[in-house]
Structure formats: C-alpha cells, structure tokens
N, C-alpha and C positions, 0 to 999 in steps of 0.2 A: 281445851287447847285448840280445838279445830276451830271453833268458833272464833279466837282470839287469831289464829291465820286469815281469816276471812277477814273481820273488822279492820282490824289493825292496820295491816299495809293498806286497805282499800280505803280507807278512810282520807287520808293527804290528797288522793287522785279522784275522789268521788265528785268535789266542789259543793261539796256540803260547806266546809270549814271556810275557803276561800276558794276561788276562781282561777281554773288552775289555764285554763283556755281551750280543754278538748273535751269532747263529748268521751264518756269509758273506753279506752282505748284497751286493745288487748296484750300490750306489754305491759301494763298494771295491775293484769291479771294473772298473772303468772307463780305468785305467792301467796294470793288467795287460791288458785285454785288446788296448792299443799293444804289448806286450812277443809277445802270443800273432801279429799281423797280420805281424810285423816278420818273428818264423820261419818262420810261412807266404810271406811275400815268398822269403825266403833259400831254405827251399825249393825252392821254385816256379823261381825262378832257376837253382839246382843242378841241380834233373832236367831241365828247359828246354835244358841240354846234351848230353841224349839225345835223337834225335826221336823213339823208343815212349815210354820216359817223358815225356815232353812232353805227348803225348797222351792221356798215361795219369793225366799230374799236371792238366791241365788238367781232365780229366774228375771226376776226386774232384774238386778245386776247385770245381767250377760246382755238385757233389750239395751237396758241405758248404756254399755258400754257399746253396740255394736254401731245405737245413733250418733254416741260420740263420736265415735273413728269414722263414720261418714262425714258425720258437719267439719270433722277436721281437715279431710280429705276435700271438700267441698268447698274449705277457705283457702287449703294452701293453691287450688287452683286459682282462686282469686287475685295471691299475690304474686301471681308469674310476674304481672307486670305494674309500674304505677297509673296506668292507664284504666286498667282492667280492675282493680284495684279502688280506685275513687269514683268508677259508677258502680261498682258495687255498694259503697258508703252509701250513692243517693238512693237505695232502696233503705237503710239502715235508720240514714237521717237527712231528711230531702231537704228540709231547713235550713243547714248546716252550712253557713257561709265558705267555710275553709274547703268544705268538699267539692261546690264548685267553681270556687277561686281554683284550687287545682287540676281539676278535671279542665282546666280552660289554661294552663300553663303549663300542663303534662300537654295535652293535645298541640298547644303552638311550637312543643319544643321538636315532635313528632310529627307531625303534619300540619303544616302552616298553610294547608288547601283546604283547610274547615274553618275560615275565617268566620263564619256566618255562625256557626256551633260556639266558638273560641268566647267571640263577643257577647253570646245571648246567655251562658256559660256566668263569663263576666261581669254580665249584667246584671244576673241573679245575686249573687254574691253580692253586688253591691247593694239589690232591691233587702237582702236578707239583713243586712249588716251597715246601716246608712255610713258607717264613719270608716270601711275600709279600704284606706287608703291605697294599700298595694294594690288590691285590684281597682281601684281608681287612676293608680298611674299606669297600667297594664294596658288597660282598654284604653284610656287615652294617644297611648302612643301607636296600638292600632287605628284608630281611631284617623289619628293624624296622618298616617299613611295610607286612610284610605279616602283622605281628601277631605277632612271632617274636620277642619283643625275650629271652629267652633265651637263644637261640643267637647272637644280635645283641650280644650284650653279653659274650659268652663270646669271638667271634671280635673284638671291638674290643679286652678281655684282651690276647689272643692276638699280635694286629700294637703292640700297646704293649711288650708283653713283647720283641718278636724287632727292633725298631726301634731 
C-alpha cells in the first residue's frame, strides 16, 4: 500500500507518461510522501520484532527524522520570498529555462536597478529554451527601452515566428 502511495499519484507529474512542463515540483509530493511515512511505519514495526534492531531502527529513525525537520526548516526559509525562492531552484536546476525566466521577472517587478542581471537572466532562458517566447518578449521590450530597438525587434521576430 505504501508503495502504491508513492507510484501512483507521482506518476502523472513525473513526465514519464507525458510532458507535464516542470521539473518534480514539491506540491506533487505531498501524497507520495503518505505512501513514503506508511513504509517507514511498516518498517519500523517489522524490525521492532527484534530488540537490536529495535534499537537500531529507532535510532536511524530519530537521525532521519531530525535531518528531515532541518531540510524542512531549511526550505521554508527559501520560500519567504519568490525572489529568494527561484535562485534557490538555480542550485536545484541551473538548466531550467522557467527558473531563470523568473528569477529575471521576480527581480524586474522588485528592482528595475538590476537591469543588467534582469537581461543576462533573460538571456539564459532563452540560450536554455530557443522557442521561449515570453522571455523573448520580456527582454525585447527591455531591450527596446534601453535603446536596442534592433535587437528588440529581431527577438519580437523571433517569439512571433516560434508561437
């Protein structure tokens, strides 16, 4: 049964099946991780029939639970903010077009004095992801504003052509 918590819902969101457009996200984790508690209970119960293991399952138990509640601790600082929040992703998945297509639309909405960050940000995204358009019109219309209407007009082209 725990195992079948695991597979089961994680399976739609894995993009095994089909392409769902995000890298494991952690609200789709949240009912495998019912499936992950359940094996650990059955576990826990199983070697609970030895008394060295007993002692021995108890004791992993309490390490793994105290790393859990660190790394939880550890993410929810993460999400104070969506800023803080999507550069943590580029440790996660530095690849990941959407993360800094973000990171460069979180920052413009917040500080529009990191234009230089915003665009190289935006650039990436599009070096990761040749056909995305949003951050194709994004950087364009900085682009445009910063007296670039060239390149602004080439990459507005560009997200018209692949849209």
């Amino acid at each position: 049964m725990g195992v079948a918590f695991i597979v089961i819902p994680f399976l739609p969101a894995s993009n095994l099946l089909f392409r769902v457009g995000f890298v494991v996200a952690e609200r789709v984790l949240y009912l495998p991780s019912v499936g992950f508690c359940v094996l650990v209970a059955v576990g826990f119960q199983k070697l609970s029939t030895f008394k060295i293991a007993k002692h021995v399952a108890l004791a992993v138990f309490a390490s793994l639970f105290a790393v859990f509640i660190a790394r939880s601790i550890q993410r929810s600082n993460e999400w104070r903010s969506g800023i803080v929040l999507f550069k943590s992703a580029t440790k996660v998945c530095p690849l990941n077009a959407k993360v800094h297509y973000n990171i460069a639309k979180t920052t413009s909405e917040i500080d529009e004095g990191s234009i230089e960050l915003i665009i190289a940000h935006y650039r990436h995204a599009i070096e990761l992801s040749p056909t995305y358009d949003q951050a194709m019109n994004n950087l364009a219309n900085l682009l445009k504003d910063q007296g670039q209407a060239l390149e602004a007009e080439s990459l507005l082209d560009r997200a018209v052509s692949v849209s």
